[in-house]
C-alpha positions as CSV (number, residue, x, y, z in Angstrom):
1,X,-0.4,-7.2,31.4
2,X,2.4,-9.3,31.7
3,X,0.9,-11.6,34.6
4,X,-2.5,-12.3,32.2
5,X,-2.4,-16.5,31.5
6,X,-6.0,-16.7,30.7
7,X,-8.7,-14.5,29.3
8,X,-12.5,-15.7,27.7
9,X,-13.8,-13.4,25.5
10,X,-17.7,-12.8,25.6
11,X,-20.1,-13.1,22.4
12,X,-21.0,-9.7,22.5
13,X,-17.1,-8.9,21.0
14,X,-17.4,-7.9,17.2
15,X,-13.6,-6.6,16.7
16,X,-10.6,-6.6,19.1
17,X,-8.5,-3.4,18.4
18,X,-5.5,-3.1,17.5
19,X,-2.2,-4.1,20.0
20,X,-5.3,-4.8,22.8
21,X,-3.1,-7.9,24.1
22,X,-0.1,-6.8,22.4
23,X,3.4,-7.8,24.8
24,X,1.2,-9.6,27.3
25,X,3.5,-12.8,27.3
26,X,2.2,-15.4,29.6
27,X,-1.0,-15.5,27.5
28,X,-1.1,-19.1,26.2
29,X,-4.3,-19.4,24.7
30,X,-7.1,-17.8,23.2
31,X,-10.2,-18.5,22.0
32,X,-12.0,-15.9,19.8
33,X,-15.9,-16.3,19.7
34,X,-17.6,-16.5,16.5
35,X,-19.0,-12.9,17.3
36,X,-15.7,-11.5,16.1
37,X,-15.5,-10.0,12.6
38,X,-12.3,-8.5,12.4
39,X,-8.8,-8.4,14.6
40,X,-6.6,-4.9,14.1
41,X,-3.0,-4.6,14.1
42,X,-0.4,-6.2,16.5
43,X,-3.6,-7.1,18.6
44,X,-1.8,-10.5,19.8
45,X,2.2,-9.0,19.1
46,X,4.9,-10.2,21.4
47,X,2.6,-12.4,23.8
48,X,5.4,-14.7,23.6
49,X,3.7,-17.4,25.6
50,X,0.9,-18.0,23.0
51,X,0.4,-21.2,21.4
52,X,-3.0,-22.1,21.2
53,X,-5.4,-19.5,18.8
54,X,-8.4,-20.5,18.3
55,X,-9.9,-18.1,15.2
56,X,-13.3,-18.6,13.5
57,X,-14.5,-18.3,9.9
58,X,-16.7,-15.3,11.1
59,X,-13.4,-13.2,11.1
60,X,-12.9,-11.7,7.6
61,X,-10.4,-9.0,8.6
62,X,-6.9,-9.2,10.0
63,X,-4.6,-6.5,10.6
64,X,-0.7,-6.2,10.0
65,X,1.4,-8.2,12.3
66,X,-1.3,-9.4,14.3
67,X,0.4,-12.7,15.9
68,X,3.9,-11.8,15.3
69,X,5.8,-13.2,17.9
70,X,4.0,-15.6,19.1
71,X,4.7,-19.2,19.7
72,X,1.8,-20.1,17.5
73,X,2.7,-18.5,14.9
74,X,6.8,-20.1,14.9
75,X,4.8,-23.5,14.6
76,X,2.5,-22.4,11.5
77,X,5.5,-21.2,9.9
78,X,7.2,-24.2,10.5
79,X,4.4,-26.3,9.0
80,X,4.1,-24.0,6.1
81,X,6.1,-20.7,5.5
82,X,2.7,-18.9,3.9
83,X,0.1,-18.5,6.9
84,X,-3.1,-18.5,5.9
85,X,-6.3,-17.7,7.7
86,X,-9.7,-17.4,6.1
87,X,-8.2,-16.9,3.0
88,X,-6.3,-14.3,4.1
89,X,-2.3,-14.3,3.7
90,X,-1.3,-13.2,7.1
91,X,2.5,-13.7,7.1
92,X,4.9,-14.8,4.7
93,X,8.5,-13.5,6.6
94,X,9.6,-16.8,6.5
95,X,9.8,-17.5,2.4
96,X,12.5,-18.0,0.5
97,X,13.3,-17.5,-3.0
98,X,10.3,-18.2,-5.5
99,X,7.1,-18.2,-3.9
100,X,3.9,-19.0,-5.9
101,X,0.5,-18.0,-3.7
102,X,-2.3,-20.8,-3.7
103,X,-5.5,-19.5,-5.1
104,X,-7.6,-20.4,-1.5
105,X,-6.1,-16.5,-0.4
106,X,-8.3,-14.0,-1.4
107,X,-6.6,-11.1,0.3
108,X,-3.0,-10.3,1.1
109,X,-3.0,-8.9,4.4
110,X,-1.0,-6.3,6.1
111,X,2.8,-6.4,6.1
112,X,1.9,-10.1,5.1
113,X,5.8,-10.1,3.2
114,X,7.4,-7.2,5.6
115,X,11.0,-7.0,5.4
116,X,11.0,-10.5,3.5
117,X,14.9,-9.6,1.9
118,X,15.3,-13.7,0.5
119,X,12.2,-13.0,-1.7
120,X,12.6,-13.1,-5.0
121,X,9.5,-13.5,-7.2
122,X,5.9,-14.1,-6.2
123,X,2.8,-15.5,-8.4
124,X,-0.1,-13.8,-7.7
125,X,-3.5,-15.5,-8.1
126,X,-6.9,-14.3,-9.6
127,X,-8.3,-15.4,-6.7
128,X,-6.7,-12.2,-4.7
129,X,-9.1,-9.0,-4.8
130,X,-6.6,-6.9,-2.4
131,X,-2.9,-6.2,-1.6
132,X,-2.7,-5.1,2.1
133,X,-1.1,-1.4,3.7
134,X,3.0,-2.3,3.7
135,X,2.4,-6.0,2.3
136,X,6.1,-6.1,0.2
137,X,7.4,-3.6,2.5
138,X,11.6,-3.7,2.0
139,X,11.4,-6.7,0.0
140,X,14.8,-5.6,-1.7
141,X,15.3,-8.8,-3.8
142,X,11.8,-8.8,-5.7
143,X,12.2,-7.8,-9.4
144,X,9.0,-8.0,-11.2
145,X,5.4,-8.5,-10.2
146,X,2.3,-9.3,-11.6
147,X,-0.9,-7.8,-10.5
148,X,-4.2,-9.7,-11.2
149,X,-7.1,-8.8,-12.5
150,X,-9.1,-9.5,-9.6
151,X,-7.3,-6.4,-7.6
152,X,-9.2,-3.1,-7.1
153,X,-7.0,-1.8,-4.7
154,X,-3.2,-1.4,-3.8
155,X,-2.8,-0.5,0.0
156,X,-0.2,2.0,1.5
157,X,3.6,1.3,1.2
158,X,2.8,-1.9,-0.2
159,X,5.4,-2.4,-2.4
160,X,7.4,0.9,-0.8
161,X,11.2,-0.1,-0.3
162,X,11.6,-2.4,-3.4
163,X,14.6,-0.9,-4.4
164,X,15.5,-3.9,-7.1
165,X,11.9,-3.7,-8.7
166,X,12.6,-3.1,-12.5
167,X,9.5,-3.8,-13.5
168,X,5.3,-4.3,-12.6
169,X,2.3,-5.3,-13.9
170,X,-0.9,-3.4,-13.1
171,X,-4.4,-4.2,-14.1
172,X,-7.3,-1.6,-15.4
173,X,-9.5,-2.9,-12.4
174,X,-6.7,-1.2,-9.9
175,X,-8.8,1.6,-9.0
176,X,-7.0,3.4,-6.1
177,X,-3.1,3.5,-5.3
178,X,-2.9,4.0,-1.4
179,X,0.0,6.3,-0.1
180,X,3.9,5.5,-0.6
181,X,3.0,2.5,-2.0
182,X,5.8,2.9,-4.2
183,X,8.0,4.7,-2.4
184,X,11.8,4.4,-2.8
185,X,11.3,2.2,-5.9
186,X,14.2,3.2,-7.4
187,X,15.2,0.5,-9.8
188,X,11.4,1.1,-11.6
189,X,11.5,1.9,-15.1
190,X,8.7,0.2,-16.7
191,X,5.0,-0.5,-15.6
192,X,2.5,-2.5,-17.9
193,X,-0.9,-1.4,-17.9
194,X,-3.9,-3.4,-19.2
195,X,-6.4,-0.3,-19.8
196,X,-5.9,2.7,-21.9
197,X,-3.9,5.9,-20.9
198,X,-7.2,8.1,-20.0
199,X,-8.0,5.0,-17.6
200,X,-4.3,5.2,-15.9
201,X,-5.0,9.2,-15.5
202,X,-8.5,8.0,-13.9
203,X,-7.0,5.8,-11.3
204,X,-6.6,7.5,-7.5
205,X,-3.1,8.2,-7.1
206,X,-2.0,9.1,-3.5
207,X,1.0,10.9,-1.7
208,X,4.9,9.7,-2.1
209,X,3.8,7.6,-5.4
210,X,6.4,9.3,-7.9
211,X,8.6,6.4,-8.5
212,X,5.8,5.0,-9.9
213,X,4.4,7.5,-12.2
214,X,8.1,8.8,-13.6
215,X,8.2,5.2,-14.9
216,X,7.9,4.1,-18.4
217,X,3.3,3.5,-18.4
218,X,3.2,0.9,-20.9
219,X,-0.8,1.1,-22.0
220,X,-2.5,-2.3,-23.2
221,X,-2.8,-0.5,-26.8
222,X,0.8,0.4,-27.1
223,X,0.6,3.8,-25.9
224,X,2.9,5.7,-23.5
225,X,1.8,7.3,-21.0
226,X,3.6,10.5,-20.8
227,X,5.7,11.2,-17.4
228,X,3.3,12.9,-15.2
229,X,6.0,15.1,-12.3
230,X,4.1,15.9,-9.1
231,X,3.6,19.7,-9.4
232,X,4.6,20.2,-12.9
233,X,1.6,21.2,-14.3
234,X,2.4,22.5,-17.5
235,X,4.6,20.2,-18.3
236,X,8.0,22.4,-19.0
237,X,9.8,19.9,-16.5
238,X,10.1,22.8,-14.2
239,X,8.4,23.4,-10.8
240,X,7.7,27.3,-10.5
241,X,5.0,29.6,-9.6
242,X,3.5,29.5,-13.1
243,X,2.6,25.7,-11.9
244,X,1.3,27.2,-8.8
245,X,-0.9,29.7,-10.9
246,X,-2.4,27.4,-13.1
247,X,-3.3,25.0,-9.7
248,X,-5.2,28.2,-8.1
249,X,-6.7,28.8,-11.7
250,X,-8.0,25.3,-11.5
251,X,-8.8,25.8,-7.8
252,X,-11.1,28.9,-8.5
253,X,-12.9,27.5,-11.6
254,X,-14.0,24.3,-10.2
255,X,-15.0,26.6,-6.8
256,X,-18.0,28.3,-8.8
257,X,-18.9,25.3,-10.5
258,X,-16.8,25.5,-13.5
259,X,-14.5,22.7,-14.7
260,X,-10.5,22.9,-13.8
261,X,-9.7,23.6,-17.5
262,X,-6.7,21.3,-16.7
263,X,-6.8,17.6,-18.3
264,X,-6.5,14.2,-16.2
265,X,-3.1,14.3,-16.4
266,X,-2.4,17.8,-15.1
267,X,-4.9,17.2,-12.3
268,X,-2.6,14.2,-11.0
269,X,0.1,16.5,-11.4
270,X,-1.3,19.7,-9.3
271,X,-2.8,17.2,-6.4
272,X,0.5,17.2,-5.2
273,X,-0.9,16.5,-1.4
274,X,-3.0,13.0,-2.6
275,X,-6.2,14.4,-1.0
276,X,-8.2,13.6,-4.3
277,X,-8.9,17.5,-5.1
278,X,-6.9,20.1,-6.4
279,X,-7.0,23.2,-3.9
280,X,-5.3,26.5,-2.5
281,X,-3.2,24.0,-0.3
282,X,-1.8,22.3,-3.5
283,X,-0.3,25.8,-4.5
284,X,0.8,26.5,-1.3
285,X,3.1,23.3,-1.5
286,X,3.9,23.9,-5.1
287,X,5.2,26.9,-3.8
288,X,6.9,25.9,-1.5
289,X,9.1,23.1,-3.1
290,X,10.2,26.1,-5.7
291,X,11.1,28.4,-2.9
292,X,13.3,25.8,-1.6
293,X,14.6,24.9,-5.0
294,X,15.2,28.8,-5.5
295,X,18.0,29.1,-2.6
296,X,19.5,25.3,-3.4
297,X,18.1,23.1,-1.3
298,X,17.2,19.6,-1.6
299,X,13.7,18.6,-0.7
300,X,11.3,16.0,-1.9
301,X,7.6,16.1,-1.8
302,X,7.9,13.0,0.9
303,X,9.9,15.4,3.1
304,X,7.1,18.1,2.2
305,X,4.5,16.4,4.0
306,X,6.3,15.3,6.9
């Protein structure tokens, strides 16, 4: 609505979805009511007009690139190049170099760093209990990162795209890794884990996360967790029907009641779709990928699921 200048939004508003005023550019303010509890993604992108937001404390949740392009946010990066709204870390684009996070954030919202190439290292506070969906997204220059303890969860392609990242630190309270997060990491070699290898087999692993698990798992105790390949279930470092055998084995078992036989570990490995269970579609993938393999081609699980 590229003619909308004004707009009041009534009490009886608890979220505004997402990209609801996205490209309407002679907006210039807005006023959210305290009813509000959480704005999606791109809900205010491109209103290129915008300079006066008015946001209160009652909204707890912000999506990914929600004021992007907006006047007002130009100015808040001017006046500090970390944007912060009830202690959530809503952009960051505009950093340079080292960058050390202020413990008032308490969540790192989505696609908060996105594309951020002059970013080098980031500090991480304790204070921080989540890393948003595509937060470090093609940050090329970061290295090494720390992950609080304070972190339960690591959203989707957070960190996907961090092709110089050697190296990251991972706490035991991370319980669920959300899909590609570390896709097309493929400087990683070593990640530092602060529980013990049956509690890194325990965490929720989801689709296109290889890069991370064919790195080096360096366990708080000094143990190594071995390399765990998507689909190689028993562990010969090949992906063949056997694999796809033991995965409807497992499949079959735990359908009657039974347990899968198969150890953490192998679980991880014959999930090879993320979905959290190990099923007949599993095999059918495993399959699949050594079909392909068979007659020379080149495929990837990522291009699997596509």
């Amino acid at each position: 609505c590229t003619s909308l200048t004004e707009i009041i939004i009534p009490d009886s508003v608890t979220s505004i979805e997402g990209d609801t005023f996205s490209n309407c550019t002679s907006l210039t303010e807005i006023i959210i009511p305290d009813s509000v509890t959480s704005i999606e993604g791109s809900a205010f992108s491109n209103c290129t007009s915008l300079t006066e937001i008015t946001i209160p404390e009652s909204v707890t949740s912000i999506g990914g690139r929600v004021f992007s392009g907006t006047l007002w946010l130009t100015a808040k990066q001017t006046e500090n190049p970390l944007v912060i709204v009830n202690g959530i870390l809503i952009d960051g684009t505009a950093c340079e170099g080292i960058v050390v996070i202020p413990d008032s954030v308490t969540g790192i919202g989505w696609s908060a760093f996105y594309g951020c190439t002059s970013l080098t290292e980031i500090t991480i506070p304790g204070s921080v209990t989540s890393v948003g969906g595509y937060a470090f997204y093609n940050c090329d220059s970061l290295t090494e990162i720390t992950i609080p303890d304070s972190v339960t969860s690591i959203g989707e392609n957070a960190f996907s795209w961090c092709t110089s990242l050697t190296e990251i630190t991972i706490p035991d309270s991370v319980t669920s890794i959300g899909n590609y997060a570390f896709d097309s990491c493929t400087s990683l070699t070593d990640v530092y884990y602060s529980g013990t290898e049956e509690e890194w087999n325990a965490i929720e692993f989801t689709l296109g996360n290889d890069d991370l698990l064919n790195a080096t798992i360096h366990c708080s105790n000094g143990d190594i967790v071995p390399e765990i390949q998507s689909g190689d279930i028993d562990g010969n470092n090949t992906i063949d029907a056997n694999d796809a055998y033991f995965c409807l084995l497992a499949y079959a078992k735990m359908s009657v009641g039974s347990d899968s036989g198969l150890t953490a570990a192998q679980e991880k490995a014959a999930d090879v779709d993320g979905n959290g269970t190990v099923d007949a579609n599993d095999a059918y993938y495993i399959l699949l990928y050594y079909a392909k393999k068979s007659v020379g081609q080149d495929v990837s699980w990522a291009e699997l699921f596509k």
